[in-house]
C-alpha positions as CSV (number, residue, x, y, z in Angstrom):
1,X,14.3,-120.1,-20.6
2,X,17.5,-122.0,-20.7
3,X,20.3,-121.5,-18.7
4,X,23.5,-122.3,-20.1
5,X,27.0,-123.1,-17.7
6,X,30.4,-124.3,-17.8
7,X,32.2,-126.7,-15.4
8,X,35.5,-129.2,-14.8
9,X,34.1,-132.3,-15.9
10,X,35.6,-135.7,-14.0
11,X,36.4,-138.7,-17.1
12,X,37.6,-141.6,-17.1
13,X,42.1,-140.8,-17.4
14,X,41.7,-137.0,-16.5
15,X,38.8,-134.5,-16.5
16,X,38.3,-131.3,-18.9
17,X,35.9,-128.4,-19.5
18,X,32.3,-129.2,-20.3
19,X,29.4,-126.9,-21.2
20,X,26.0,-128.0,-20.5
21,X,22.4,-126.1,-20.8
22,X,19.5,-126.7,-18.7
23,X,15.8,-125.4,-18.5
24,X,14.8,-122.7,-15.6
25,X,11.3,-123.8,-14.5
26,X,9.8,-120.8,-12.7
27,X,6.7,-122.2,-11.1
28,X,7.0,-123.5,-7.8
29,X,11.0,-123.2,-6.2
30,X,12.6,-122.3,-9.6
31,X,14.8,-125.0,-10.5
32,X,16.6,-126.6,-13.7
33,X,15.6,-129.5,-15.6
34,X,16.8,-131.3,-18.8
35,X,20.3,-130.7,-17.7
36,X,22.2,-131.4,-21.7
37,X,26.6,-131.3,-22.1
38,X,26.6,-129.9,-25.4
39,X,30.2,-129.9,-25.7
40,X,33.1,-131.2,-24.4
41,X,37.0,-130.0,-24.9
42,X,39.3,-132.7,-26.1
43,X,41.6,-134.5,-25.6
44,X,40.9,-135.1,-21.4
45,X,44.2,-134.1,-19.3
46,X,44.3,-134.9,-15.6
47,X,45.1,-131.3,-13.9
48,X,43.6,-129.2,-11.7
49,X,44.2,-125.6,-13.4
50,X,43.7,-123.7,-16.5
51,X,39.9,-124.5,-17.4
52,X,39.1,-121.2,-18.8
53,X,35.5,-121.5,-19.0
54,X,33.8,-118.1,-19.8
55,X,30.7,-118.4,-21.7
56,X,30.0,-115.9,-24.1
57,X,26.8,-115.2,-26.4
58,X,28.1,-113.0,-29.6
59,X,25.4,-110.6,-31.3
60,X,24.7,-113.9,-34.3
61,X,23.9,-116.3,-31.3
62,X,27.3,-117.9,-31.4
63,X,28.7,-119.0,-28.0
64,X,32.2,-118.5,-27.1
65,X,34.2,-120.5,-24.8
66,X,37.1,-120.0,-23.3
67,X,39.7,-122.6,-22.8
68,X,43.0,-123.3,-20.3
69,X,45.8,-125.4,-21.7
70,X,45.6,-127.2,-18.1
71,X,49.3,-125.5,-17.1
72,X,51.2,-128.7,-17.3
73,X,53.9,-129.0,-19.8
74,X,51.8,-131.7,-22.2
75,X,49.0,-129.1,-22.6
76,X,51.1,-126.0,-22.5
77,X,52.2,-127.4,-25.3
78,X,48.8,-128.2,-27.1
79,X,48.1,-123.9,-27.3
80,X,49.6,-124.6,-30.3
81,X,48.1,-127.5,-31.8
82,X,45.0,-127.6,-33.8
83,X,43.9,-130.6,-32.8
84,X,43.8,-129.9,-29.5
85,X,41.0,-127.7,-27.4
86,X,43.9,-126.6,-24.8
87,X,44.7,-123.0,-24.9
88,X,41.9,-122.2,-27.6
89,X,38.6,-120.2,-27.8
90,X,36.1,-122.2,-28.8
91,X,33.0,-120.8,-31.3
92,X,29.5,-122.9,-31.0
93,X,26.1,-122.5,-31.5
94,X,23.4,-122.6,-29.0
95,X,23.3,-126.7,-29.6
96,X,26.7,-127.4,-29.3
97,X,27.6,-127.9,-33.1
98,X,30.7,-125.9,-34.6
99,X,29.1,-123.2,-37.2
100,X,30.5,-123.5,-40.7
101,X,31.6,-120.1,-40.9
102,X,34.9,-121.1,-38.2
103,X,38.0,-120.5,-39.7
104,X,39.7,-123.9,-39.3
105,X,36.5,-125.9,-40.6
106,X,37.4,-128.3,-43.0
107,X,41.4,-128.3,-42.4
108,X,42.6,-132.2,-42.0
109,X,43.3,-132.6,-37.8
110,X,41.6,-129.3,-36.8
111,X,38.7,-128.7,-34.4
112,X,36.1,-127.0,-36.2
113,X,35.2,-125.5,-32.8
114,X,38.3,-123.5,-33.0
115,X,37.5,-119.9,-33.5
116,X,41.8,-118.7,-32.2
117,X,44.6,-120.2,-30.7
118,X,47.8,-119.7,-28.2
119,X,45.6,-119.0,-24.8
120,X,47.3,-119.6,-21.6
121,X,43.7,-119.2,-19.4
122,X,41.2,-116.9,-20.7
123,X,39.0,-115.4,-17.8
124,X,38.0,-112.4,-18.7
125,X,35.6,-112.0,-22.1
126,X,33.0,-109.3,-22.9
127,X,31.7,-108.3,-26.5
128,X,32.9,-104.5,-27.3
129,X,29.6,-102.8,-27.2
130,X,30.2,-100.5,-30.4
131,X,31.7,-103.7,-32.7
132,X,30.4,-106.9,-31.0
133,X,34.1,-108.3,-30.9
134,X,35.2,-110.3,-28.2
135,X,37.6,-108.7,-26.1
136,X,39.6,-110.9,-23.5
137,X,42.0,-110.5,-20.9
138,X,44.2,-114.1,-20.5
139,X,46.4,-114.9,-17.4
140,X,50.2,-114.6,-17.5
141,X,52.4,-116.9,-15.6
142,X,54.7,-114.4,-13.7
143,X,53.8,-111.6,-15.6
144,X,52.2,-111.3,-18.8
145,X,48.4,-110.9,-18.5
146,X,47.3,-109.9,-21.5
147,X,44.6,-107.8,-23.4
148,X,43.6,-108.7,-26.5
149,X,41.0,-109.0,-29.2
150,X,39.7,-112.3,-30.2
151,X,39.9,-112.7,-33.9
152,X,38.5,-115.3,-36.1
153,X,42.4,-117.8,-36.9
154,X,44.5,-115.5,-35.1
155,X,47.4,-116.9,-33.0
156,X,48.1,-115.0,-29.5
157,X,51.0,-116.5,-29.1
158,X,51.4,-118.9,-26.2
159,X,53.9,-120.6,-25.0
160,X,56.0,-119.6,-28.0
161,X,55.9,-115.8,-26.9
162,X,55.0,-114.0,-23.4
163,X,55.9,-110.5,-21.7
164,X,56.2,-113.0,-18.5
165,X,58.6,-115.6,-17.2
166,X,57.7,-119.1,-15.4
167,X,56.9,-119.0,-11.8
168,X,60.7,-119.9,-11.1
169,X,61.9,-116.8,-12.9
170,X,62.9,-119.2,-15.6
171,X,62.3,-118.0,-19.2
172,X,59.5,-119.3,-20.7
173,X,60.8,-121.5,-24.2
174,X,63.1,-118.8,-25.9
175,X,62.5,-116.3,-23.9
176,X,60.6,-113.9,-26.6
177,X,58.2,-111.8,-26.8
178,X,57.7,-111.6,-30.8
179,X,57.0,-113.7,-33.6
180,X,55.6,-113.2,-37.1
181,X,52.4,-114.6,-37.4
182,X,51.6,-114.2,-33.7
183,X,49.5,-111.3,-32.1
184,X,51.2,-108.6,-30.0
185,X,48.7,-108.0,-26.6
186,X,46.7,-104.2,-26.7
187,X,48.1,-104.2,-23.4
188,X,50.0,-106.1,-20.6
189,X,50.5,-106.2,-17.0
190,X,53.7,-106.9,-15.3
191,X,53.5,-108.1,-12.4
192,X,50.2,-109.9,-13.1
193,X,46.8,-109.3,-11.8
194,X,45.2,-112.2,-12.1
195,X,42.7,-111.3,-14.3
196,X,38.9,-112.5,-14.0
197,X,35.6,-111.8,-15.3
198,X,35.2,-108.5,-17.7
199,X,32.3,-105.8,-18.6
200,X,32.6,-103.0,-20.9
201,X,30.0,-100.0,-19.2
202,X,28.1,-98.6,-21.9
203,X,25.5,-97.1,-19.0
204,X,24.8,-93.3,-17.9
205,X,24.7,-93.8,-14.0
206,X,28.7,-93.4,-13.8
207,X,29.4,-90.8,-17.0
208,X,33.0,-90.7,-16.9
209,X,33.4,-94.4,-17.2
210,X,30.9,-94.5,-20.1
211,X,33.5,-97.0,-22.7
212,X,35.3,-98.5,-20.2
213,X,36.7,-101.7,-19.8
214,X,36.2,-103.4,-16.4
215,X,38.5,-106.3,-15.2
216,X,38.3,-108.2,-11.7
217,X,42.0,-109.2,-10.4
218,X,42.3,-111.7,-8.2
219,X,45.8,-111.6,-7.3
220,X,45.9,-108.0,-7.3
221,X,42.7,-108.1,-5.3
222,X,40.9,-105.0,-6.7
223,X,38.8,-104.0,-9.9
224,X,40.6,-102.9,-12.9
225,X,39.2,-99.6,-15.0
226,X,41.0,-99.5,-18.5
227,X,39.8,-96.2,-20.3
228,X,40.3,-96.9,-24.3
229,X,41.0,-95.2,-27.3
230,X,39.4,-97.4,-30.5
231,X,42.1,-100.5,-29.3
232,X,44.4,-98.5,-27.8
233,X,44.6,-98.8,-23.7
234,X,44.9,-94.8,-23.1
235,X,44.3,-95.2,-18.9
236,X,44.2,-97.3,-15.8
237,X,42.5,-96.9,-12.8
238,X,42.3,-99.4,-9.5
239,X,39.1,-99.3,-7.6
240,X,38.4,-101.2,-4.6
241,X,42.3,-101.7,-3.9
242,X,42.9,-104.6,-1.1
243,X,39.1,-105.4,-0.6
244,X,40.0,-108.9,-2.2
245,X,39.8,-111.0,-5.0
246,X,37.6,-109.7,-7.7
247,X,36.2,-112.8,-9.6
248,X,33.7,-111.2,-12.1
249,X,32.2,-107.6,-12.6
250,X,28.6,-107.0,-14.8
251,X,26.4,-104.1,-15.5
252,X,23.2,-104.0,-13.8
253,X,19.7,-103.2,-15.3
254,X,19.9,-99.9,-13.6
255,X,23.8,-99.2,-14.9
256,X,25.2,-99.5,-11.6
257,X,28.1,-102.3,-11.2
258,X,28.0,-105.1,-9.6
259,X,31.1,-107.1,-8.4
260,X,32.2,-111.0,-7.1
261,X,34.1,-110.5,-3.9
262,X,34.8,-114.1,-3.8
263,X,37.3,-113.6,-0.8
264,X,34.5,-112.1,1.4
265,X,31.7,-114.4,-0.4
266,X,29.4,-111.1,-1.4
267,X,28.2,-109.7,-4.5
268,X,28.8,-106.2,-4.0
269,X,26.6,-102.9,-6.2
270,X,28.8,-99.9,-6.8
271,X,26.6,-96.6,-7.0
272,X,27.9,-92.8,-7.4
273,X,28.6,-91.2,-4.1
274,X,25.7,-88.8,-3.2
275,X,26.2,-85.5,-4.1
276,X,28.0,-82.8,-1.6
């Protein structure tokens, strides 16, 4: 019965993402009660972007949480730093308390909520259906939207290396887009989408996109289909091209889609056309 949500918290010198559970009463008009933050990102920026913010529930009851670096220089630079929450995903348990099995627990100046590093603004996350990992898809700046796995001390890279440039068509630090010890991306779109909000369908109402990979694009306004091969991105296909932007996408009970038009304000089903 509990209902648990993210959201841009106001503090005293800045604000910062917060994650909070509450209780659904169901008697009477359904409400929540015995609203609890159970966790708070630190330190607390003041900027308006780059909260990340998807919650996650893996198969062992973990929650994952993305997290922005806040997109001005001070927490650009904090992707990197593990003392910082900017630019991370963030591994919790249902309470709010960092599981001991995190791989920066016990290092001097880390988080032990840190589960990987070098996000820009994670808003796409879904567990693979066949091996329970958490798959992402993290905003570019001007290119650069990446797809990648979330592994347990992995670095993805950010700001140190990108397949985009700044929004001025300046480079973005060196300019690279490789580094040892840094993750390459399963795949990359340039110019960026936008991505938002993921599902992998694992349903029998649409057959040929049983495996898929679905990602919402804002920018790009439509809904991404990535067809995959193990980790390998074998196909794309854009559905729903120009109907707006596409903020999240889930599998129904009944294995139909449904999709966040948040341009038009609708939540929109996608069924199979009827037959000839």
């Amino acid at each position: 019965g509990l209902v648990y949500f993210s959201y841009s918290e106001p503090r005293s010198g800045g604000n910062g993402t917060a994650v909070a559970r509450a209780r659904l009463r169901r008697t009477g008009a359904s409400r929540l009660e015995d609203v609890q933050v159970i966790w708070r990102m630190t330190p607390t920026l003041e900027s308006t972007l780059h909260f990340g913010s998807r919650l996650v529930f893996a198969r062992d009851g973990a929650l994952f949480v993305t997290l922005g670096e806040r997109a001005i220089g001070d927490g650009r630079r904090q992707a990197q730093l593990l003392g910082s929450a900017f630019g991370k995903i963030a591994r919790i348990r249902a309470d709010g308390t960092p599981p001991p099995d995190n791989p920066f627990v016990g290092r001097p100046g880390a988080l032990p909520e840190i589960w990987s590093l070098g996000h820009r603004n994670v808003q796409s996350a879904a567990l693979h259906p066949a091996t329970g990992e958490l798959w992402i898809a993290d905003h570019g700046a001007k290119g650069g939207d990446e797809v990648n796995v979330a592994r347990a001390g992995r670095d993805y890279g950010w700001p140190t290396i990108t397949y985009g440039e700044d929004y001025s068509g300046a480079p973005v630090g060196e300019g690279i887009t490789e580094r040892a010890g840094m993750e390459q991306p399963l795949y990359y779109w340039d110019p960026s989408i936008a991505p938002s909000g993921a599902a992998f369908y694992d349903a029998d109402v649409f057959p040929a996109w049983k495996g898929s990979l679905f990602v919402g694009a804002l920018a790009g306004e439509h809904l991404v289909r990535l067809t995959l091969e193990g980790e390998r991105v074998v196909g794309e296909e854009r559905l729903l091209e120009g109907r707006g932007r596409i903020r999240d996408v889930r599998v129904g009970p009944r294995g139909t889609l449904f999709v966040s038009d948040e341009s038009h304000g609708q939540i929109l089903e996608l069924v199979p056309a009827a037959a000839p």
